[in-house]
C-alpha positions in Angstrom: 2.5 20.9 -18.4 3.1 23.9 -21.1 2.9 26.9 -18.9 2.6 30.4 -20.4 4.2 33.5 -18.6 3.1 37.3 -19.5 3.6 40.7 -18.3 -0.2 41.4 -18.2 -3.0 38.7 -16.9 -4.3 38.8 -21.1 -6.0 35.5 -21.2 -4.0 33.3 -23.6 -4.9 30.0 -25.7 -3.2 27.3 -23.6 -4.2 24.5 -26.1 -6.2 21.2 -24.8 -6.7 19.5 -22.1 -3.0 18.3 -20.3 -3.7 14.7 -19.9 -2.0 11.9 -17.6 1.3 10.9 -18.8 2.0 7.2 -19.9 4.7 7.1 -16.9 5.3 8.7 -14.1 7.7 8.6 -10.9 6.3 9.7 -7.5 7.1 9.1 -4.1 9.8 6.6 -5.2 7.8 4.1 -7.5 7.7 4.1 -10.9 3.7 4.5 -12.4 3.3 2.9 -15.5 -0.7 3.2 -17.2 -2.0 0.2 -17.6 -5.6 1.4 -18.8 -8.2 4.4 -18.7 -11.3 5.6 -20.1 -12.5 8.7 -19.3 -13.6 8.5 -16.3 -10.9 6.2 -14.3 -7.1 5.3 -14.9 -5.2 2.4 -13.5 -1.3 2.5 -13.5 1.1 -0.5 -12.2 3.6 0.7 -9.4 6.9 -0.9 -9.0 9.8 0.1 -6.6 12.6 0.5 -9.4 14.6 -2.0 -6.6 12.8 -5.3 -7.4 12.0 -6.4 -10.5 8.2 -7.5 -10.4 5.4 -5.0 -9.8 4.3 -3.7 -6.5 0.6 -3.0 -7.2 -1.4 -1.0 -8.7 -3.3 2.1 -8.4 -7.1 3.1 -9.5 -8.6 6.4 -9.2 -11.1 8.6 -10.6 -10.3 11.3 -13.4 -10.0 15.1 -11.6 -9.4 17.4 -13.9 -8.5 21.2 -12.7 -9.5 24.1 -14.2 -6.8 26.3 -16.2 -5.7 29.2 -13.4 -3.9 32.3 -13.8 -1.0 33.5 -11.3 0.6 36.2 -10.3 4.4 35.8 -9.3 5.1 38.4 -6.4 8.8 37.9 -5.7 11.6 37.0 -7.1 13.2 37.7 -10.4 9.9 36.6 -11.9 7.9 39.2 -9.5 5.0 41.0 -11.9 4.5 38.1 -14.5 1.3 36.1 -14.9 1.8 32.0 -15.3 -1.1 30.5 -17.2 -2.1 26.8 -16.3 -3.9 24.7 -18.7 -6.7 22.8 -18.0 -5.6 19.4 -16.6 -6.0 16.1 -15.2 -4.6 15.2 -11.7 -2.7 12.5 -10.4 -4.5 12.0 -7.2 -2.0 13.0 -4.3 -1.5 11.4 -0.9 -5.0 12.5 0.5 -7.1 11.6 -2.2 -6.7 7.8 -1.2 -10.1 6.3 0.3 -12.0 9.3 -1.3 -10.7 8.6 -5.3 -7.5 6.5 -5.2 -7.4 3.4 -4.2 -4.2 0.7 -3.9 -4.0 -3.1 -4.7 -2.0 -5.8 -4.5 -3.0 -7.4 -7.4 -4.4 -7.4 -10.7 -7.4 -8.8 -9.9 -8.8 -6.1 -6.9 -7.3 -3.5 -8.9 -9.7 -4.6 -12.2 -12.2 -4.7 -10.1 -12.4 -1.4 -8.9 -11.4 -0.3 -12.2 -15.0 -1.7 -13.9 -16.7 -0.3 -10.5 -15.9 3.3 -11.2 -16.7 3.3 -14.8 -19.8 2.5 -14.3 
C-alpha cells in the first residue's frame, strides 16, 4: 500500500486503485487467489503445517476510499499520511455479511458464480 506523508494535508496523486495481492498471510494461513472478477475474489487457504489446502474463501470486492491522516504523536506528530484508494480483504467480521468459508472447491465455486451475478 504506497502511502504518502506531507507536512501539510495538500491532496497528492496517490496513483490507482491498490488492488488484492496474489498472496497473502493472515491469521496463520497462507491465501493464495485462485480467481476474481470485479465484483468477487476467491483465494485457497492452507495452514503452512500440512501440505493440502484447507479451504477456501469467497467474498465480495470492498473497496475504501483514499483517506487523509493526521499523525498527532510521536516522532511523526504534524505529518499527513495519504491512503490510496483500495480494496479490502474482508476482516473477521465481515464473514456471513461478504465472506464466506468452504471446505471444498465445489461450495466455494458456487458461491463464487452466486455473487457475480
Amino acid at each position: 500500500m504506497p502511502v504518502i506523508i506531507t507536512k501539510n494535508k495538500e491532496e497528492k496523486n496517490l496513483g490507482p486503485l491498490d488492488v488484492l495481492p496474489q498472496t497473502k498471510n493472515k491469521n496463520g494461513y497462507d491465501y493464495k487467489l485462485v480467481k476474481r472478477n470485479d465484483k468477487v475474489a476467491m483465494y485457497a487457504m492452507q495452514n503452512p503445517e500440512i501440505a493440502e489446502d484447507n479451504g477456501y474463501e469467497v467474498f465480495k470486492i470492498v473497496v475504501s476510499k483514499p483517506s487523509t491522516l493526521l499523525q498527532k504523536s510521536g516522532v511523526k506528530k504534524g505529518m499527513w499520511y495519504q491512503y490510496p484508494a483500495m480494496e479490502k480483504f474482508p476482516g473477521n467480521e465481515d464473514f456471513g455479511n461478504i465472506a464466506w468459508a468452504f471446505n471444498t472447491i465445489e461450495s466455494a465455486e458456487k458461491k463464487f458464480k452466486e455473487l457475480s451475478k
